[in-house]
N, C-alpha and C positions, 0 to 999 in steps of 0.2 A: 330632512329627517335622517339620522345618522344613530349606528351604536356603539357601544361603551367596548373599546377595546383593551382598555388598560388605566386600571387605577394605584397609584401608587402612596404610600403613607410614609411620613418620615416625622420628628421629634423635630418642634419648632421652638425652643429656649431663648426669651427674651429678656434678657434682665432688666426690672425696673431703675426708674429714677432715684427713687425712695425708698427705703421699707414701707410696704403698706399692711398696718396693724385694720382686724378688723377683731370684733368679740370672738370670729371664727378660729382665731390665731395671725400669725406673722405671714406676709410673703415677700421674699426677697426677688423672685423673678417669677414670667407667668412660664410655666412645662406646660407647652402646648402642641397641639397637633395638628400637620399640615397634610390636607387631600390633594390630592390631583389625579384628575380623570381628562382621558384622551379621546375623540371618537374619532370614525374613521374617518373622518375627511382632514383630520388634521386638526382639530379644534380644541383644546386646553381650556378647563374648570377646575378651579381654586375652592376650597372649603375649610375652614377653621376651628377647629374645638378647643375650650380652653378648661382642661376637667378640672376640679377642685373636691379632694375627696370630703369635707365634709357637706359638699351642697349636692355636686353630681354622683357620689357614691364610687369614682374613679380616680388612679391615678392616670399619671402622663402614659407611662408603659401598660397598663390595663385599656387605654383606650387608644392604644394603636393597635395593640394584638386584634382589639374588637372593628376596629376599621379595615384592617387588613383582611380579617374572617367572611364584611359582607364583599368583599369584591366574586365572590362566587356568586352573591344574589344580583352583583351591580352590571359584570360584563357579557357582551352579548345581549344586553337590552336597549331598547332604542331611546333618545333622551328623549323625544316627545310622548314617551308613557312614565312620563318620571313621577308622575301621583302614585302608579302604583307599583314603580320600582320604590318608590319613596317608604309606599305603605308595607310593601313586603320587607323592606329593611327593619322598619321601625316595628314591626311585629315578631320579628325574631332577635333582634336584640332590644327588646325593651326596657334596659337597666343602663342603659350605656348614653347618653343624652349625651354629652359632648362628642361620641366620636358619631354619633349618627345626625350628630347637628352638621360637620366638618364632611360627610358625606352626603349629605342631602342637600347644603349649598353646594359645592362644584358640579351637582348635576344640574341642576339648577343654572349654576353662572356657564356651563359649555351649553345649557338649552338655547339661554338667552343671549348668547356670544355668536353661537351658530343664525340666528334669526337679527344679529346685529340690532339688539334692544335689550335697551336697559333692566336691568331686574324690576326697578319697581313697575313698570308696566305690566309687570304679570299679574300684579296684585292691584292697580289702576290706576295709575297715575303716571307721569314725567318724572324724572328728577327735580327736586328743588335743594335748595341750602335747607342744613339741618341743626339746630342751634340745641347745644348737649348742655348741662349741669357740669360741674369741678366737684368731686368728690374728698372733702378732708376727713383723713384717716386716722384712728385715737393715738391723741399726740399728749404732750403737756398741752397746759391751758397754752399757755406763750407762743407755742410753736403753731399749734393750730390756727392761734388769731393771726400769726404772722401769713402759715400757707393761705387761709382765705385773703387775707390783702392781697396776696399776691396775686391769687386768682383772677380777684377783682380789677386790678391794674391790667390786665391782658385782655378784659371782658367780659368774663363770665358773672352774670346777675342773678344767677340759682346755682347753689351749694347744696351739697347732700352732706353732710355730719354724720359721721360714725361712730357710733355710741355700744352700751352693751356690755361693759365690764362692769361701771361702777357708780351707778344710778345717782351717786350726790356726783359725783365727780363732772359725769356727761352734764349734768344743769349746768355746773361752771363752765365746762370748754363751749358749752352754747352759749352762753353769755359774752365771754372773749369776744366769741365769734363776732355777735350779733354787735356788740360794742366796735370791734373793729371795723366791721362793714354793715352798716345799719338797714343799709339800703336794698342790701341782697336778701333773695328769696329761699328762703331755708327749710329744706326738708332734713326726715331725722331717718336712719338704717341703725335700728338694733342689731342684727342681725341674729334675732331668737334669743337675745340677753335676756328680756326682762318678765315680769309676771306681768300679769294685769294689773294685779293690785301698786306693785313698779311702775308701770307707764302710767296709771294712772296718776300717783306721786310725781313723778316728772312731769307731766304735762301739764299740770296743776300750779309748778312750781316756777315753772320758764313764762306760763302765763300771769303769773302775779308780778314777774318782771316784767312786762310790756311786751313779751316776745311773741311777734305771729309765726306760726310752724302752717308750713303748705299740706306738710301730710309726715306721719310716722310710720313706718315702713317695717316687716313682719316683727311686731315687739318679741312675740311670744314663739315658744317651738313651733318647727313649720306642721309637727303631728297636733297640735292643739288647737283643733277647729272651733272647737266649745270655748279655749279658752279668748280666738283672735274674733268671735261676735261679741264674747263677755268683755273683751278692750271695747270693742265697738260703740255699745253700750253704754260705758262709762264714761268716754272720753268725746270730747269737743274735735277736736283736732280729726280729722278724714285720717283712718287705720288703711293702708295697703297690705295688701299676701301678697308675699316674694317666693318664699322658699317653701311655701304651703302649696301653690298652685304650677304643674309640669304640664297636665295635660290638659284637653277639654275637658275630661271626666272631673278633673281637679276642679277647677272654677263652675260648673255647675255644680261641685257640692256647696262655694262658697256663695255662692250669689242664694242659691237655697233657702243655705240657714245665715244669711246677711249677714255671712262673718266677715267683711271687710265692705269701703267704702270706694276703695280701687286694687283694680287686679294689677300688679307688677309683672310684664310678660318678659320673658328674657330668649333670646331664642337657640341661647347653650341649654335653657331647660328643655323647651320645644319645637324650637326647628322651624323653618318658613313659615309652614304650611297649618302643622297644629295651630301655631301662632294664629294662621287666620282664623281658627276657627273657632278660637278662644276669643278674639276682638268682637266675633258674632255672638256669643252666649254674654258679652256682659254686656252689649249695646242691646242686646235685645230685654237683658232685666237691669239694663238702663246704670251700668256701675259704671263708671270712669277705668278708665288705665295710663297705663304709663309702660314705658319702655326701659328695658335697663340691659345690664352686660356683664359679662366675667369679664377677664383681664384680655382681653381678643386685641390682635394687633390690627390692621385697615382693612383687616379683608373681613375679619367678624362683623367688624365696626359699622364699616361701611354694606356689609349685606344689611344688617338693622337698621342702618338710614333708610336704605332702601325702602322698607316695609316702611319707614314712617313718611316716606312720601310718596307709596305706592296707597296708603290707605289712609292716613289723613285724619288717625282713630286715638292720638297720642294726646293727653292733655300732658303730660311729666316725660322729659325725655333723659337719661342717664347714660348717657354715649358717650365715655370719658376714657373707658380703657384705652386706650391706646395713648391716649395722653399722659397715662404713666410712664412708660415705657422710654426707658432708656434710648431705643431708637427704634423706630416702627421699618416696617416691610417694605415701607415707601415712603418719600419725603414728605412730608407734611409741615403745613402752618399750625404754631402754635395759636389759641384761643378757641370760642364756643362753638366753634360753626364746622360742620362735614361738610366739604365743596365734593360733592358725588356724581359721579359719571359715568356711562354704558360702553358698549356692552355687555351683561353680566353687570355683577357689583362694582365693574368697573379696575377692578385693584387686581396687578399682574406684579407678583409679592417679586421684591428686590432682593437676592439672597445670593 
């Protein structure tokens, strides 16, 4: 049992592989944010945020000032009451989701560093392999069919398509897709592009091609609760909320009014902890979920592994960010699989 002597915040800029176009706009690198917390016995915790102003309602520089700000709630407390250094943080800056995701792992990975155990035992389990999706980003039809083979040649067998601009256009770069790699399992990320009456047209139109979709992912604005049951409703295809659901409050309104089929939990929206408690309100009104990520290099990455083999609640895994990136915080093998390791999240970023 040790406490928090010093946390320090600095500006983590990785520049990707690729442009990655989403309906949200362009991003050429991820502006991310690096925590580190010390306690006294000597022990180093690592935390990651990767803000995006139109999901997290932050930039890079707005959520380091805000990470900087809780280290008056963070030092001088001890890591094993980190629920409710967790909760006092998260209650005073309640707008700031990446940088209080980026300070509530490093308390976290020094708790479980110090106890020499792996994160996901917090949450009940061992470590295992964690096998993520290849995310293709709105390209021309060509280019897309091309990135997915590519995917497919290194292994990955679930694709996530990124759609959202131009509802005839996304049928065709699904098609490419589906034409290139027939075999792979394809989910779709609007990313708040489309209406109802929109996805319903698309889904209607990919399905008279032969195409199976695993799930369509938040069509609609993430304010449009009414309108992501009235997708629900209309469409075959299983509706996920991504950008609709931050906290628990969020997902029981959605499980409520059965405005989606599965929760998309990310934990740059909600953070370790929310996270579990989000996995408990939709297993309990029985929704599915799935796990996903902002652009986070191994440390983000690999905490998310974490939960999904600390809790074993994941049917859709989207743990690809880092596989954008131009060059990650630590060596890594390219292909599907997180090889994750204790203790803490395991990742002691290379910089």
């Amino acid at each position: 049992m040790s406490e928090i002597i010093s946390i320090s915040v600095e500006a983590l800029d990785l520049p990707l592989a690729e442009p990655f176009e989403i309906s949200l706009g362009t991003q050429h690198e991820a502006s991310n944010v690096l925590v580190t917390v010390e306690t006294a016995d000597g022990t180093t915790g690592y935390g990651e945020g990767s803000p995006l102003p139109p999901v997290t309602g932050e930039t890079q520089t707005t959520a380091i000032e805000a990470a900087r700000s809780m280290a008056t709630i963070v030092k001088g407390r001890l890591t094993s009451n980190y629920r409710s250094v967790i909760q006092d943080v998260r209650q005073t800056f309640p707008k700031t989701p990446s940088a209080t995701f980026a300070v509530e792992t490093a308390i976290l990975d020094a708790y479980c560093r110090e106890r020499e155990m792996p994160l996901s035992e917090l949450f009940g389990s061992t470590p295992r392999l964690v096998e993520t999706d290849m995310t293709i980003p709105i390209l021309p039809r060509s280019e897309a069919a091309e990135r997915a083979a590519s995917a497919a040649n290194v292994g990955y067998e679930h694709l996530k398509i990124k759609t959202g601009n131009d509802v005839s256009e996304d049928v065709e770069r699904v098609s490419a897709i589906h034409d290139a790699v027939p075999d792979a399992a394809l989910k779709i990320d609007a990313n708040q592009g489309w209406t109802p009456k929109e996805t319903t047209w698309f889904a209607d139109r990919v399905a008279n091609r032969g195409i199976h979709l695993e799930l369509i992912e938040q069509p609609v604005p993430a304010t449009d609760v009414t309108g992501l049951a009235d997708t629900c409703r209309r469409v075959d295809v299983p509706i996920a909320a991504d950008e609709t659901v931050f906290t628990p409050q969020d997902a029981m309104r959605v499980v409520s009014e059965n405005a989606a089929d599965i929760i998309n939990v990310k934990l740059g929206k909600s953070g370790p902890l929310a996270t579990a408690d989000i996995i408990a309100i939709a297993q309990g009104a029985d929704t599915d979920l799935m796990i996903g990520c902002m652009l986070e290099s191994a440390i983000g990455i690999h905490t998310s592994a974490h939960i999904v083999a600390g809790t074993d609640a994941f049917s859709y895994v989207d743990l690809d960010g880092n596989r954008l990136l131009e060059n990650d915080t630590i060596p890594i093998r390219d292909g599907p699989i997180h090889e994750i390791t204790g203790p803490g999240h395991g990742v002691t970023p290379e910089l």
